[in-house]
C-alpha positions as CSV (number, residue, x, y, z in Angstrom):
1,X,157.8,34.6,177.0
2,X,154.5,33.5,175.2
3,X,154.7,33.1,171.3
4,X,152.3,34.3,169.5
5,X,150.1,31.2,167.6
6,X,149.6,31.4,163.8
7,X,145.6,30.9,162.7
8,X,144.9,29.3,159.4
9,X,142.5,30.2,157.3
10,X,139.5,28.0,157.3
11,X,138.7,26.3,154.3
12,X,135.6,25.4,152.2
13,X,132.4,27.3,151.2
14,X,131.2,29.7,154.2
15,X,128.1,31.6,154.4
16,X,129.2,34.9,153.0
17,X,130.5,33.3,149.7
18,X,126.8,31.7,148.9
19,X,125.7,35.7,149.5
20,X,128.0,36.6,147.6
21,X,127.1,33.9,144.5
22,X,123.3,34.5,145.0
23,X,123.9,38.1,144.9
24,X,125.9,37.6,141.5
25,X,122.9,35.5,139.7
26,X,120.7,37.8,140.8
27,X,122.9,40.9,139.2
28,X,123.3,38.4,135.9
29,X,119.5,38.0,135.6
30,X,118.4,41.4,136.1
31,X,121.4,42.5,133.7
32,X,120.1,39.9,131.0
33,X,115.7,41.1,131.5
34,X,117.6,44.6,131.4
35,X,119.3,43.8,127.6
36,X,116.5,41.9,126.8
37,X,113.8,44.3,127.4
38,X,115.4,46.9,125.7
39,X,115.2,44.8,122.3
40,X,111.3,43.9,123.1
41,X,108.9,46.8,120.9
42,X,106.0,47.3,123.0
43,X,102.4,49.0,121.6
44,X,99.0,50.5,123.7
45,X,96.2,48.4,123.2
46,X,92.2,49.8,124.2
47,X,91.4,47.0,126.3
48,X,87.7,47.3,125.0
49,X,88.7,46.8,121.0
50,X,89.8,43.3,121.6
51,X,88.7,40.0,122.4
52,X,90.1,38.0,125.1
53,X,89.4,33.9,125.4
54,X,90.5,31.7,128.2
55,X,92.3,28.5,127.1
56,X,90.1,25.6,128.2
57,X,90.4,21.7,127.4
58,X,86.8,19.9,125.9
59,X,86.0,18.0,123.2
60,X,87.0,18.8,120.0
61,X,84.2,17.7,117.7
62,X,85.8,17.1,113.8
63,X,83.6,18.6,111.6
64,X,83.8,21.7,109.4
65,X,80.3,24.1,108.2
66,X,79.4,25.1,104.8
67,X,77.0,26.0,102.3
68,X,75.4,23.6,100.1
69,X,72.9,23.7,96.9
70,X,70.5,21.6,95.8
71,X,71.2,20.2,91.9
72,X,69.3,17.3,89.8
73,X,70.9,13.6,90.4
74,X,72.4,14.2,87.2
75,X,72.2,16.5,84.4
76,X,72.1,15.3,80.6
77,X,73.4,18.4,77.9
78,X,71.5,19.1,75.0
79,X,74.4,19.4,71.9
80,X,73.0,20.0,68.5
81,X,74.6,17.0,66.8
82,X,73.5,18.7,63.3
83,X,73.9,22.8,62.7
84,X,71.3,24.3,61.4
85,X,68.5,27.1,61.8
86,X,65.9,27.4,64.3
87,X,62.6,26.9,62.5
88,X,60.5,25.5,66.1
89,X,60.4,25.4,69.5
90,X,58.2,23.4,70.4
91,X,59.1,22.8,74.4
92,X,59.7,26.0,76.6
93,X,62.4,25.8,79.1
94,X,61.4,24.2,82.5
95,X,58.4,22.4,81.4
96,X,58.9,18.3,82.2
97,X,60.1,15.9,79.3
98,X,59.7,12.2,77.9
99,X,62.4,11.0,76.5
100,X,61.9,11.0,72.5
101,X,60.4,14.2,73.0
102,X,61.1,16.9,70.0
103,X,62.2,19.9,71.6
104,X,63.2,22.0,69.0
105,X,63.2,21.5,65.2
106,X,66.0,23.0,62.6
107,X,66.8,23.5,59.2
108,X,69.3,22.8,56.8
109,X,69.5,23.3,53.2
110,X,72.6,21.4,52.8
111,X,71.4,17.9,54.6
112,X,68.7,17.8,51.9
113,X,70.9,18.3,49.0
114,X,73.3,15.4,50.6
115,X,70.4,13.0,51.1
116,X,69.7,13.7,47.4
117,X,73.2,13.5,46.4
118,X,73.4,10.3,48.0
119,X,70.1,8.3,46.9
120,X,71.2,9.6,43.2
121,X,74.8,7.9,43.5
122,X,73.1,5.1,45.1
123,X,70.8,4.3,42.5
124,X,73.5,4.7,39.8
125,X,75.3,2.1,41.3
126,X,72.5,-0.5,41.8
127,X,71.9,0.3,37.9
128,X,75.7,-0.5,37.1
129,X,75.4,-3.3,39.1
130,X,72.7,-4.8,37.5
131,X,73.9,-3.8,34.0
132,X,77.0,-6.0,35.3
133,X,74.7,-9.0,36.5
134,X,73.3,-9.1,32.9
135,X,76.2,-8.5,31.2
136,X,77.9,-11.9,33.8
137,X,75.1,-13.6,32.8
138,X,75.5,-13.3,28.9
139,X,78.8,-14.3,29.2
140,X,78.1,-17.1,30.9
141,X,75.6,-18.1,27.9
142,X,78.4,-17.5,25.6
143,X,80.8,-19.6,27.5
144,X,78.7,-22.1,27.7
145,X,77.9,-22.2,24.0
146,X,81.3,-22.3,23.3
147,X,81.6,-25.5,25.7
148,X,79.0,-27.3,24.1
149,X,80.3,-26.3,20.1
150,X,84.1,-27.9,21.3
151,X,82.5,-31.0,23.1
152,X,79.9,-31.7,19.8
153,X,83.3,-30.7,17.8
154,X,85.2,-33.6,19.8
155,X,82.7,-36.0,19.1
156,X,82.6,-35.8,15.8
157,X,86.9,-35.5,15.2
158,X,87.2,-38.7,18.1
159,X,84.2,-40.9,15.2
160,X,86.3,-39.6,12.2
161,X,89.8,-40.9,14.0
162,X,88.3,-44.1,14.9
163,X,87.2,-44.6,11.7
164,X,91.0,-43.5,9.8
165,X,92.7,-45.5,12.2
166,X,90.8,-48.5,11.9
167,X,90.9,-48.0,7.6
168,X,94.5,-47.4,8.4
169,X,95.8,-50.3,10.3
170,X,93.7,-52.4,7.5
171,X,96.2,-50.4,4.7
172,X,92.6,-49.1,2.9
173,X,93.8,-45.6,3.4
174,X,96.8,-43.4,3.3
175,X,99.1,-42.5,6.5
176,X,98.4,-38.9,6.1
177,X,95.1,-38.8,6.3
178,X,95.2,-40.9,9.5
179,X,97.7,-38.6,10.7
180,X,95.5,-35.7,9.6
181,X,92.4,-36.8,11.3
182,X,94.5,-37.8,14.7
183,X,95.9,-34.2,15.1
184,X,92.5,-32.9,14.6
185,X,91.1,-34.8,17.4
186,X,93.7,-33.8,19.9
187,X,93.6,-30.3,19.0
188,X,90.0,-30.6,20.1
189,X,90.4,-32.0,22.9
190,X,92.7,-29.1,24.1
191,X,90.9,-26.6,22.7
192,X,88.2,-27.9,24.9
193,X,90.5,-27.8,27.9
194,X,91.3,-24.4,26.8
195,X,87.6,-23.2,27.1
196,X,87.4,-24.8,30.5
197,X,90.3,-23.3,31.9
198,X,88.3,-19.5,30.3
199,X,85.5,-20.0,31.2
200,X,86.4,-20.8,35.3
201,X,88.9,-17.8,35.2
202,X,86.2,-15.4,33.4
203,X,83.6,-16.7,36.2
204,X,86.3,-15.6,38.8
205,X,86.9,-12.5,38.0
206,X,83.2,-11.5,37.7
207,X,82.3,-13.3,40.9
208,X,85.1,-10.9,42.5
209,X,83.8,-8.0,40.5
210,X,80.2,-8.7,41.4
211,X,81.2,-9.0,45.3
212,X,82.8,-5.4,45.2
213,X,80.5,-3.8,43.5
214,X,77.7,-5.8,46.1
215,X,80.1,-4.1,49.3
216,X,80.0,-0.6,47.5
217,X,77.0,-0.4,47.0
218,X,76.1,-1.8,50.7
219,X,78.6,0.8,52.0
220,X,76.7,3.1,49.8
221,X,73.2,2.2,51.4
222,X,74.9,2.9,54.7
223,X,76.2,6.1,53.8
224,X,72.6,7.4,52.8
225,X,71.4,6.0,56.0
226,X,73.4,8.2,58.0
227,X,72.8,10.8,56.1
228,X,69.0,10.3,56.6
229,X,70.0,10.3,60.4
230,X,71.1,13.6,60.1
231,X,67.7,14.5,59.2
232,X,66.5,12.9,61.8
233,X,68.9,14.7,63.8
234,X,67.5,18.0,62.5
235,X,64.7,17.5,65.3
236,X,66.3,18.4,68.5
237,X,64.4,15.2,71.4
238,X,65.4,15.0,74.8
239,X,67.6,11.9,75.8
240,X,66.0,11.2,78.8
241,X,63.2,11.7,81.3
242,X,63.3,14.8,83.6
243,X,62.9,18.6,83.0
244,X,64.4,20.9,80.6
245,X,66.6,23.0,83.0
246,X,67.6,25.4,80.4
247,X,67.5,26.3,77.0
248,X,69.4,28.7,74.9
249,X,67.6,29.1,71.6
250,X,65.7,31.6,69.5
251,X,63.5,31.0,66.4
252,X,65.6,32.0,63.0
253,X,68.9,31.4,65.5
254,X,71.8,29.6,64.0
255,X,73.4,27.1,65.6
256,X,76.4,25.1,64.6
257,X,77.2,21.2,64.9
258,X,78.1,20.4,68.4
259,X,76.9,23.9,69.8
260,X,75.5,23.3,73.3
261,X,71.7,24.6,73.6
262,X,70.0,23.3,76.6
263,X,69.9,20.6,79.5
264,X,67.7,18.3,80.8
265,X,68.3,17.8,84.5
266,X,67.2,14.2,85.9
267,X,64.6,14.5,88.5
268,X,64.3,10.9,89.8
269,X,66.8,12.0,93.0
270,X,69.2,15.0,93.6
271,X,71.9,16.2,95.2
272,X,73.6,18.4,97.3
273,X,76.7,20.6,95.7
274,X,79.2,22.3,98.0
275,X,82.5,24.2,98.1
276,X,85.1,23.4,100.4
277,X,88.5,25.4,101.8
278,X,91.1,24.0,100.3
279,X,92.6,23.4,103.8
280,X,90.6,20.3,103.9
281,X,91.2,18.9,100.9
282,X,93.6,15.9,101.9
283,X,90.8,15.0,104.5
284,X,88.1,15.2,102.6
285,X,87.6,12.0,100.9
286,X,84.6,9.7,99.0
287,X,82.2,8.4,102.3
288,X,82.6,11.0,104.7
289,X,79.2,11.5,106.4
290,X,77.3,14.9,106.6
291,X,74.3,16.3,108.1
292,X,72.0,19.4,107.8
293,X,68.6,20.2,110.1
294,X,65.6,21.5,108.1
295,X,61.8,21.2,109.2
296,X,63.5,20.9,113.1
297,X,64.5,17.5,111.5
298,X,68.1,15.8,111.0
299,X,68.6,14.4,107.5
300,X,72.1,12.6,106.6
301,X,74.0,12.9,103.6
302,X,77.2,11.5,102.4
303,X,80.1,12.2,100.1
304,X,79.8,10.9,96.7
305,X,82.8,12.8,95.2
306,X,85.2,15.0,95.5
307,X,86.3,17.1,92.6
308,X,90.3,17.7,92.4
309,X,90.1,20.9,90.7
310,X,91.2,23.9,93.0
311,X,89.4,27.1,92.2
312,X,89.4,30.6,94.2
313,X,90.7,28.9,97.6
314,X,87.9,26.1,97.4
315,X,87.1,22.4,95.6
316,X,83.6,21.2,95.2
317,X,81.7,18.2,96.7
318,X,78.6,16.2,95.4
319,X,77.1,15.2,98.7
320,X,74.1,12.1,98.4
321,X,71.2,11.5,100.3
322,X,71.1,8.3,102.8
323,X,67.7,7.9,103.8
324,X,64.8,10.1,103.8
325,X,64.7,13.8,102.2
326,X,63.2,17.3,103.0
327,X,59.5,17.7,101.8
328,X,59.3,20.0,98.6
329,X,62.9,19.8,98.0
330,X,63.7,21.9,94.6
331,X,66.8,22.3,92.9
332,X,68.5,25.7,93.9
333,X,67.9,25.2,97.5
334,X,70.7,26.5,100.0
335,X,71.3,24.2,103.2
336,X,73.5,24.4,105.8
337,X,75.6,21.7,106.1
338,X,78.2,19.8,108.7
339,X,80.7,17.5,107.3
340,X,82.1,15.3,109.6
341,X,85.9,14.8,109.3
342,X,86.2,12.6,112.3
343,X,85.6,11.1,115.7
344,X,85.4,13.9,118.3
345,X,88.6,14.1,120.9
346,X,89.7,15.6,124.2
347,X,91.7,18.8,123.2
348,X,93.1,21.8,124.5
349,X,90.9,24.5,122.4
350,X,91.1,28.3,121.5
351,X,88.1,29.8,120.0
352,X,88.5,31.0,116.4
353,X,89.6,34.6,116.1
354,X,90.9,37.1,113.5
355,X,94.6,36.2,114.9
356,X,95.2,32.9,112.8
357,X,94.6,35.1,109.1
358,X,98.1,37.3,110.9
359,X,100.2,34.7,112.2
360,X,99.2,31.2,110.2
361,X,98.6,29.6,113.7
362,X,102.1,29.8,114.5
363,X,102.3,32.6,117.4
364,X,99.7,34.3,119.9
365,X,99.2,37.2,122.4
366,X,99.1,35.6,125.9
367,X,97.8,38.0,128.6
368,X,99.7,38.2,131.8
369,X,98.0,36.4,135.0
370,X,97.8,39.8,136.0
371,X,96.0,41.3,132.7
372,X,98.2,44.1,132.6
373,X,100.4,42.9,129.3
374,X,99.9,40.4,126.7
375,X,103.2,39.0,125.3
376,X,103.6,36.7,121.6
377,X,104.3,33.2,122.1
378,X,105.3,30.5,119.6
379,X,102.2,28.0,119.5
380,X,101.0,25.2,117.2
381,X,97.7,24.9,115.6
382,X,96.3,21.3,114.2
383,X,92.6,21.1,113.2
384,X,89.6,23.6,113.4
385,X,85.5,23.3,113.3
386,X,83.5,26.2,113.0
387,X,84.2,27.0,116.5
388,X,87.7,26.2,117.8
389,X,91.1,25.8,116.9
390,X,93.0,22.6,118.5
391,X,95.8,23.3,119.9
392,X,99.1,21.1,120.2
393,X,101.5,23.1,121.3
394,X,102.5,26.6,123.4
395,X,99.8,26.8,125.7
396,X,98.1,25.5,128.7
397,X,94.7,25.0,130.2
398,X,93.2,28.3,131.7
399,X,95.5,31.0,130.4
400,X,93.9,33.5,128.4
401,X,94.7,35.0,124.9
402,X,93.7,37.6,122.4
403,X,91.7,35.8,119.3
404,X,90.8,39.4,117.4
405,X,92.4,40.7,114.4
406,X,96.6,41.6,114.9
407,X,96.5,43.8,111.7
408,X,96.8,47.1,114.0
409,X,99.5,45.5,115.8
410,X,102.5,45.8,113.7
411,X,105.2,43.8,115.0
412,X,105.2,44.8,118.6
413,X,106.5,41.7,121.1
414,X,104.2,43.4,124.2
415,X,100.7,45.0,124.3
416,X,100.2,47.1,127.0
417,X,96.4,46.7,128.1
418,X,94.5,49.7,129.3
């Protein structure tokens, strides 16, 4: 009688467990899109009220557009250096200017009384000074005299010694008047030192006294000089050549020390005055090169300097001319201008859109290949020109995106297109 043969089960992976393991990623996936589209918030968009652009990869030329007006080279301000009321005008505002020219005359009461004050103290101290020249002078006469009484004095007490000491040592005359005329003599001849020693100390102190009273009165005589500039500075002249740009003064007006009242803008050049983003304002820099077209011609400018104050959103440029300049250029013009900011550069590019002001550059709407449904997508934005944004990172060559506004949007992750 047969037995019966035990099988064993074969082992390792058969067909029916990969079907079974590809159905089980398959139920995983589908499970996953299932939880995951239930958490996406999806809107309606009209199809017509937004603007589609294809991503496309060109050159990215480095150059931003703004608005730029025409200003003098330089402008000088007119400060009234001494207050005072208007009693002239003798320039009107925009005529052309020498400098030394009078533009405006003023009055003040109080600079004539000063002037007076001053050439009255003035010419009390040149008379005290020379009072105190005479009065030096006299006493030098007097010290002098003195000198001259002590040295004849001398003379004639040294004779009379001479003669008691020669008497004396011959016993014709008596030891006390020897004595007598001896002491006499010497006490001249210190007293005479005496005067000397006065009359050097006396000349001193005048000499010093003369001196000061010499550097008052100089500082005096300077004193009244400036004050006779401020009469001068009474007439308002223009500082330099050019034209007087503006000027804020009325006759019988009264106008203070250091009030501005006009400006004389410097017509031997000009330049060009714009206002920046303040995106750009670590790559805008002294140097940078700029053009603008005008008369179908190309004329090149470049940045003199930038300006580090930040106001409204923008900073302010003084652009320069290079070579040649527009014919009948006038201050107040408005040109166009493009400032390069570099060398241009292959780039993967999205044209410029309402999007960026929603998201900061940091997400878009990327439309399905099959332009049913546009979906967000992080992204990276670098640099921008007045037509493109570059882009670095998110998206690729040929796929197409929504650049209009997002502000009707809300916070939808999918835009159903109809």
């Amino acid at each position: 009688m047969g037995m019966d043969r035990k099988i064993e089960k074969k082992k390792g992976i058969r067909p029916k467990h990969i079907i079974y393991g590809v159905a089980g990623l398959v139920f995983i996936f589908l499970l996953m899109k299932i939880i995951k589209d239930s958490n996406i918030t999806t809107l309606k968009v009209d199809r017509e009220k937004i603007t589609i652009e294809e991503v496309q990869m060109g050159d990215f030329d480095d150059f931003i557009r703004t608005n730029g007006t025409v200003e003098p080279i330089s402008t000088i301000y007119l400060d009234a250096e001494e207050g005072g009321r208007v009693e002239e005008i003798l320039i009107e505002e925009g005529a052309k200017v020498n400098k030394g020219d009078v533009i405006l005359v003023l009055e003040n009461r109080t600079v004539y009384m000063d002037i007076m004050n001053s050439e009255s103290n003035l010419a009390q101290k040149q008379n005290y000074l020379r009072q105190t020249r005479i009065n030096f002078e006299n006493a030098l006469i007097d010290s002098r005299r003195l000198l001259l009484n002590s040295e004849f004095d001398i003379i004639k007490k040294k004779r009379n010694f001479e003669q008691q000491e020669a008497l004396f040592q011959d016993d014709l005359v008596a030891k006390e008047k020897y004595l007598e005329a001896k002491e006499n003599y010497e006490y001249a001849v210190r007293l005479l030192e005496i005067n000397k020693q006065k009359m050097e100390n006396d000349s001193m102190i005048r000499i010093t006294e003369m001196n000061q009273l010499q550097k008052e009165l100089a500082k005096m005589a300077q004193t009244l000089e400036l004050v006779r500039e401020r009469l001068d500075n009474l007439n308002v002249k223009a500082p330099v050549d050019g034209q007087l740009g503006m000027l804020d003064a009325e006759i019988g007006q009264s106008i203070g020390r250091g009030t501005r009242i006009g400006q004389i803008n410097v017509l031997t050049d000009f330049k060009i005055e714009a206002l920046i983003d303040e995106h750009y304002i670590d790559r805008v820099r002294q140097g940078l090169s700029a053009t603008f077209e005008r008369q179908n011609s190309l004329f090149n400018l470049q940045v003199k300097k930038v300006y580090p104050e930040v106001r409204n959103s923008q900073f302010q440029i003084d652009l320069v001319f290079t070579d040649e300049r527009p014919d009948n250029i006038r201050t107040g013009q408005t040109y166009y201008i493009n400032l390069q900011l570099g060398q241009p550069q292959k780039s993967l590019l999205v044209s410029l859109g309402g999007f960026f002001n929603s998201t900061g550059g940091q997400w878009i709407y990327v439309v399905d290949p099959s332009g049913d449904f546009a979906t967000k997508r992080e992204i990276r934005i670098g640099r921008k020109n007045p037509k493109y944004y570059e882009v670095l990172e998110g998206l690729e060559e040929g796929e197409k995106v929504i650049t209009s506004g997002y502000d009707l949007f809300g916070e939808n992750d999918k835009l159903i297109l109809r």
